[in-house]
N, C-alpha and C positions, 0 to 999 in steps of 0.2 A: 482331302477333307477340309482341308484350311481355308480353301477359297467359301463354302458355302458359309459357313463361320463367319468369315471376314466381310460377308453380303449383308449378310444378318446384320452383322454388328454395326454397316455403316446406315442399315434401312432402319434399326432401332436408333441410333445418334440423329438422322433425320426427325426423326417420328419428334424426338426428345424436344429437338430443335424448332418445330412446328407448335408444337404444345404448349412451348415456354412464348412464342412469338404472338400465339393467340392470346396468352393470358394476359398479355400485353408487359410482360418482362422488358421494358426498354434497354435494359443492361445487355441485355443479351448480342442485339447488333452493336455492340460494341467489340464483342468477344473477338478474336480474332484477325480485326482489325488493326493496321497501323495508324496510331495519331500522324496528325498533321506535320508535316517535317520539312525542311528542306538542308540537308544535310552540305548535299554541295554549295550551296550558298553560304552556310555557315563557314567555311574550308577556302570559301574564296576573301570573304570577310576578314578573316583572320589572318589570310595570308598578305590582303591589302594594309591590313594596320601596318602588321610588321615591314611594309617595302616601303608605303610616305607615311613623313613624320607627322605631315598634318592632318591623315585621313580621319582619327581617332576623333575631333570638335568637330565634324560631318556627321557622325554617328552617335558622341555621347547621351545624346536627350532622347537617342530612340531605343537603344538597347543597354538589357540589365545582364545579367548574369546569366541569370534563368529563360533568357528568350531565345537560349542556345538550346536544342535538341539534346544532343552528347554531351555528359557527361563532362569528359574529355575537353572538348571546347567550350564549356562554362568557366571549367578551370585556368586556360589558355586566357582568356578574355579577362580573370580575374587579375591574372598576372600583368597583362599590358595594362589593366587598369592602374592596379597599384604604380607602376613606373609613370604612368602619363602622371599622376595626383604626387608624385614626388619629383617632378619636374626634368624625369630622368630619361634619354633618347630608349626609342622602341622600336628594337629590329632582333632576328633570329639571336644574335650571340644574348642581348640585353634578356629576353623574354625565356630564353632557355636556363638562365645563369639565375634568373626569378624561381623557375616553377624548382630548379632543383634545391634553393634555400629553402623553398615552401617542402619540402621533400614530395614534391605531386610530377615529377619529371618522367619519372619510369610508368605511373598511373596512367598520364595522358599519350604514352606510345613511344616514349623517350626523344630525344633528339632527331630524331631521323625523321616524325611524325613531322614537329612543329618545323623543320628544312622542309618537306615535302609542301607544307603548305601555302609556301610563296610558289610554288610551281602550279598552283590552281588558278591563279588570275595574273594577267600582265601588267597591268594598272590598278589606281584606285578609282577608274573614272567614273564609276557605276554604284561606289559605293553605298552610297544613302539609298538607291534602286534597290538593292539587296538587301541594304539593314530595312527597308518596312516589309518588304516581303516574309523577312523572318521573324519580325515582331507579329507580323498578322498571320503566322505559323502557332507562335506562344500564344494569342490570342484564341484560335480557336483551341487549341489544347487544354486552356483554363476554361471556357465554355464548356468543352466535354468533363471535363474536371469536375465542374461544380454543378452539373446535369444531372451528371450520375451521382453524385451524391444527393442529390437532390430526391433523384430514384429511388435510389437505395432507402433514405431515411421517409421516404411517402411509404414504402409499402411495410414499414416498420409502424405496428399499433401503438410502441410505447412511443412515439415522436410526437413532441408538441406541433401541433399545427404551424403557432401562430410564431413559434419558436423555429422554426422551417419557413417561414415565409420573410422571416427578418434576413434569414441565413442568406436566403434567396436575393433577398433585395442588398444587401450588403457584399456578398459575390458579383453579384454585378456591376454595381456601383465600384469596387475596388478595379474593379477589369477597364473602367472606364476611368475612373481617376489617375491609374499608374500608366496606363499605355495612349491615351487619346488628350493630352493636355497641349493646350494653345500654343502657337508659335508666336513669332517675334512678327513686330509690326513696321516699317519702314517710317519713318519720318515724316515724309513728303503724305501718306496717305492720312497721319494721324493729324495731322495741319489742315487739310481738307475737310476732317471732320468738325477739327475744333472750330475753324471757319464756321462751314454748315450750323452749330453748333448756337454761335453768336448770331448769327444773321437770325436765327428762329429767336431767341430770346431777346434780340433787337427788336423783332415785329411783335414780339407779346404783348399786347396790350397793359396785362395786370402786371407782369414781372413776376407770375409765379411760373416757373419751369418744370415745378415738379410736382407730386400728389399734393393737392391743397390739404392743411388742416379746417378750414375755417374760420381759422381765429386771423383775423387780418393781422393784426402785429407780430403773429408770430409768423405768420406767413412774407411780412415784410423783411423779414429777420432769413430766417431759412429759403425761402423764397421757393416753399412747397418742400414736404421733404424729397430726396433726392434719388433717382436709381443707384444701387448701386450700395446705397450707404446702411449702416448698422446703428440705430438710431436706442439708445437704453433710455427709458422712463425709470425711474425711483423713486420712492418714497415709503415710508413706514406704513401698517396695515392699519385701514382705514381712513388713509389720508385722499384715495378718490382717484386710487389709476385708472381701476377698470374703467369707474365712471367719465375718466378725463381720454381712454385711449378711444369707448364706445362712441362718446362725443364726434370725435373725429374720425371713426369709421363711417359714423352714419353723413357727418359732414358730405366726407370724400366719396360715400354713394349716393347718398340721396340727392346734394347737392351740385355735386359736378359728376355725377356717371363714371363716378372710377370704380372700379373690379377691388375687392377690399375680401382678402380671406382672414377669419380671426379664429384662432387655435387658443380657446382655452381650456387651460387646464388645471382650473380650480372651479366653474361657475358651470351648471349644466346650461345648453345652450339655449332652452325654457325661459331660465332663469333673466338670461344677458338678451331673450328676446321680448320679454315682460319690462328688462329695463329701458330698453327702445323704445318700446311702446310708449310709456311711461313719461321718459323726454320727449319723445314724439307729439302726444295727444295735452301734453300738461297735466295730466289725472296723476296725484299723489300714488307712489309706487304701493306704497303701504294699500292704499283701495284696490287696483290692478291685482294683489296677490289675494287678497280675501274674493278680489269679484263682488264686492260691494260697491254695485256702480249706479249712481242714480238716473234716470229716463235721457235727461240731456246729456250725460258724458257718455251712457252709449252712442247717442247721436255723434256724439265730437269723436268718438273713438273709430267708430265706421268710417269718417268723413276724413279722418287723417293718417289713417293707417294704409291707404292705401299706397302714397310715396311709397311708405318703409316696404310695403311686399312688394312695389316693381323694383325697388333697389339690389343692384347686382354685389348683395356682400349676402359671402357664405362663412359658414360660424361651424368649426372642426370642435365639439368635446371629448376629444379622446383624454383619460387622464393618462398620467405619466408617460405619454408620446414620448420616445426617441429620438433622437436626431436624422436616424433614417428614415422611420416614419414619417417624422417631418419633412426631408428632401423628397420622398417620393410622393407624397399627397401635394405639395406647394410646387411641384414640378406638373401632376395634372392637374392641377386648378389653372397652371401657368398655360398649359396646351389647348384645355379645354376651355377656358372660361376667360383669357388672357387678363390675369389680375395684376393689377399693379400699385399693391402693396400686401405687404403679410403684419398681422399682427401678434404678438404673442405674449397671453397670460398666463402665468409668468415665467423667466427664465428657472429659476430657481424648484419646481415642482418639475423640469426636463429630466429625464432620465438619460446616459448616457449610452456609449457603444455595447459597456459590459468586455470592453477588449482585457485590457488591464483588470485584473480584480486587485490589482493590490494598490491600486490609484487611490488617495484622498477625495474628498469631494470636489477641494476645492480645483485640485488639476480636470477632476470629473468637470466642473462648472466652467475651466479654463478653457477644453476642449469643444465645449459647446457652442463654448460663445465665439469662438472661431469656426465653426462649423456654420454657423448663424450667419456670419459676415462672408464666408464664402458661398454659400446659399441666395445672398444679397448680389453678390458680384457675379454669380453663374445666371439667376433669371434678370440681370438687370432692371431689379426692385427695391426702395427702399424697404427695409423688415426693422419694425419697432417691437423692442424686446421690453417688457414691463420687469421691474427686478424689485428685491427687498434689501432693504438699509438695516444695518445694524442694528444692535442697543445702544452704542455706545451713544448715537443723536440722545436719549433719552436722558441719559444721564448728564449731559452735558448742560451747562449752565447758561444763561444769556437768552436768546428766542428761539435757539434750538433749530440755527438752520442748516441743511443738509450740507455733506462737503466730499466730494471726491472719492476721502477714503472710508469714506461710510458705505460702502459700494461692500454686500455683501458676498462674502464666502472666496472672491477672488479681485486681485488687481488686474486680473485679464481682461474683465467686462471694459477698464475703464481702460484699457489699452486698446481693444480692439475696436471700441464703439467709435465711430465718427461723432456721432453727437450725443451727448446726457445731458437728459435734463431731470432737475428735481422738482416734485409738485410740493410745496410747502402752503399752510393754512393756520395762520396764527391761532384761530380760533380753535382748532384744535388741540393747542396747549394752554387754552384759556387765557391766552393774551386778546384781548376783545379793544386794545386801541394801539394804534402804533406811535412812534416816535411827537408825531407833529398832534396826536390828540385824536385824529381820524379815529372810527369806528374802523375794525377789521370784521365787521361780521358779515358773516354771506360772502367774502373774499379769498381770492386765493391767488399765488404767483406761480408762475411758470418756467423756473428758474433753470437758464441756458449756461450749464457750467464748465461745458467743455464742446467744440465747435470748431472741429477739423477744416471746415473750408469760410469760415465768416468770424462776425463779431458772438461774444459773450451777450445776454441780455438778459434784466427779469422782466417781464410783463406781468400786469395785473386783469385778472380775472375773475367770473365770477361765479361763486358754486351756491350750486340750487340745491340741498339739502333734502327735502322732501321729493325730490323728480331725480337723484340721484344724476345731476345734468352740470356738466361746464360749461358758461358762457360768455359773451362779449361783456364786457362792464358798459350797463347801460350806457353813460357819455366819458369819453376820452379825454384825458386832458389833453390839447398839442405834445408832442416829444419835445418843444424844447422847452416848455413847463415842467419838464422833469417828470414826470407822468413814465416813462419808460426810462430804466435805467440801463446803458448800454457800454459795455466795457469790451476795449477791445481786443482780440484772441490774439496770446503769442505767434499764433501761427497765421493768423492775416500779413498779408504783404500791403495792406493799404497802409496808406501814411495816418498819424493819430487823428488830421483832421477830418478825413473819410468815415472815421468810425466812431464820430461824436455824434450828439444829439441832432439829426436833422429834419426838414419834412419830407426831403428827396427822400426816395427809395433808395435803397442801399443794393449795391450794384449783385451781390451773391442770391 
């Protein structure tokens, strides 16, 4: 009578097993299955460490702990690690003599396990062959990993969507961060480049190499800002970032055809495209918002807006964006649209990982702003971060101009930025003449305070108030009228008289 019972029971386990597969359970094929493993691999790995003393700098940058299968051989691995990091030899006596101070000896199969293991492989000749095999083991194991939970919490009604779709993009992103990072570059190859490199900025006509701002002096300064680099704008609120970073979005689209995405995250993107308009057509921003436009500035409006809609810059209002949000939206912009520059208003309204809850802001702000500048270095873009200045400028006596450590919430911004610059405007502390008697109204500097690869410099510019617009000062003085003031960076290797006032271009 057992048999018919045990037919039953395995035609209802079937049945079970169809039912769950139709309702589309993806968990389900997982059931029963073994992850991804390669165990003998693991066994010959380990037994390689323990026989050459060198194999272990073959392997350290491709395997963790955890990209061991067993248990058992996580532990093994943990112990040859700690002797390699204490500069101590690693063979059977050394590594046995580890795991039984750790008291993990009799855990991992005792002595006789960790002996048997040099008798899996003859040599280390193959090693790095067997360490990616096994890392691309750990790899797919974290994929199923974070699948199924993925699963699991989709068919769960109390799961935040959008709080699953972070988890989502940040599992992924970690799988790629820890296991798929760059290798080493040879010499000979990165000289070839740099060559390549000069011979193109040889033949450039203007000497700008990288995204123009539009502002010729600064351009002659920076010499476009740069791939690669983390670029912090500053200044107190309502001193004219947005208005100074839109400027040179629209420069860098409308003008030279560069891909320009701008994430802000204080201005609905309406708003920053009223203010285009605005600089764009000359019509006072104030009229543009009422739509109180008279017969002729429609005409001028129709007749000028067209630049601005073929121009290839797309405008992100997500508020309080994340940093992952941020890498994976600036990553398809990067794919699809191949942009090259990001802009961002402002750092300070970013929201962080949420990893750490018990972080300060200001680490919150620290982590950002690194995440920012590796953002910059992964799509090879420059990305300009717009930030807030303290109180303490306010309080401060004299004409109240920016300084380094006015750099709010963190000194990491001002560590990690390649370049900061501060936008300072007399007239908005009602200082209406400067030094020599000049009028400052309608004025504004541009003030280059720190400059990773070039000179310091303030340039003078000129702010349109009512078009909410930065622009050229209608006539230049010469540079060596003193007209630009140009000071030069600790960290330039040019000699003092390279980075004096000249009319040559400056070689960065």
């Amino acid at each position: 009578m057992a048999e018919p019972i045990d037919d039953a029971n395995k035609i209802a386990g079937r049945a079970r097993l169809l039912r769950r597969k139709q309702e589309g359970d993806l968990s389900t094929f997982l059931f029963g299955r073994v992850p991804p493993q390669a165990k003998d691999l693991e066994e010959a790995v380990l037994g390689a460490l323990m026989l050459e003393k060198d194999a272990l700098t073959a392997v350290i940058d491709i395997l963790r702990p955890e990209s061991f299968y067993l248990d058992a051989n996580q532990k093994i691995f943990l112990a040859i690690r700690a002797l390699f990091e204490r500069s101590q030899p690693v063979d059977i006596l050394t590594v046995t003599e580890e795991l039984r101070k750790r008291g993990e000896l009799e855990v991992v199969g005792g002595a006789y396990y960790v002996t048997e293991l040099t008798n899996r492989v003859a040599s280390a000749a193959n090693i790095e062959y067997h360490a990616r095999i096994i890392s691309q083991k750990f790899i797919q194991r974290e994929l199923i990993r974070i699948s199924s939970q993925i699963v699991k919490e989709s068919f769960e009604d109390t799961s935040d969507v959008f709080e699953l779709l972070d988890y989502a993009e940040k599992g992924i992103y970690d799988i790629t961060d820890q296991n798929l990072r760059r290798n080493y570059s040879p010499i000979s190859s990165l000289v070839s480049k740099a060559i390549t490199q000069l011979q193109t900025i040889k033949d450039h006509k203007d000497s700008v190499t990288g995204v123009p701002s539009g502002f010729v002096e600064l351009d002659r300064i920076t010499s476009g800002w740069q791939p690669s680099d983390l670029i912090v704008v500053a200044a107190r609120p309502g001193m004219g970032k947005t208005a100074f970073v839109l400027s040179m979005a629209r420069n860098a689209a409308v003008e030279f055809n560069k891909p320009v995405a701008f994430f802000s995250l204080e201005m609905s993107s309406l708003q920053l495209t009223n203010r285009l308009i605005s600089a764009e057509t000359e019509i006072p921003a104030e009229k543009i918002r009422k739509g109180n436009l008279e017969e002729h500035e429609w005409t001028q409006l129709v007749h000028k807006v067209d630049a601005l809609s073929d121009a290839p810059l797309y405008i992100d209002d997500t508020p309080a964006i994340n940093i992952f949000e941020l890498r994976a939206k600036a990553r398809r912009l990067k794919m699809q649209h191949d942009i090259q520059m990001i802009i961002i208003d402002y750092l300070q309204l970013m929201s962080g990982t949420g990893e750490n809850r018990n972080s300060n802001r200001e680490q919150e702000i620290s982590n950002i702003s690194r995440s920012l500048k590796t953002i910059a270095k992964e799509l090879n873009i420059p990305v300009i971060a717009l930030s807030q200045l303290n109180r303490s400028v306010e309080t401060r006596g004299g004409d109240k101009r920016p300084q380094l450590s006015d750099l709010r919430e963190s000194g990491a911004i001002e560590q990690d930025a390649d370049m900061v610059i501060f936008l300072y405007r007399p007239e908005y502390y009602k200082i209406t003449q400067d030094a020599e008697g000049n009028s400052t109204i309608g004025t504004a500097e541009i003030v280059i305070s720190k400059h990773r690869n070039g000179a310091l410099a303030t340039i003078p510019v000129r702010f349109i108030d009512r078009l909410a617009k930065f622009a050229e000062l209608e006539s230049f003085m010469p540079p060596s009228e003193g007209q630009i003031r140009i000071i030069k960076s600790k960290m330039s290797e040019l000699p003092e008289e390279d980075a004096s006032n000249s009319d040559e271009p400056l070689p960065w």
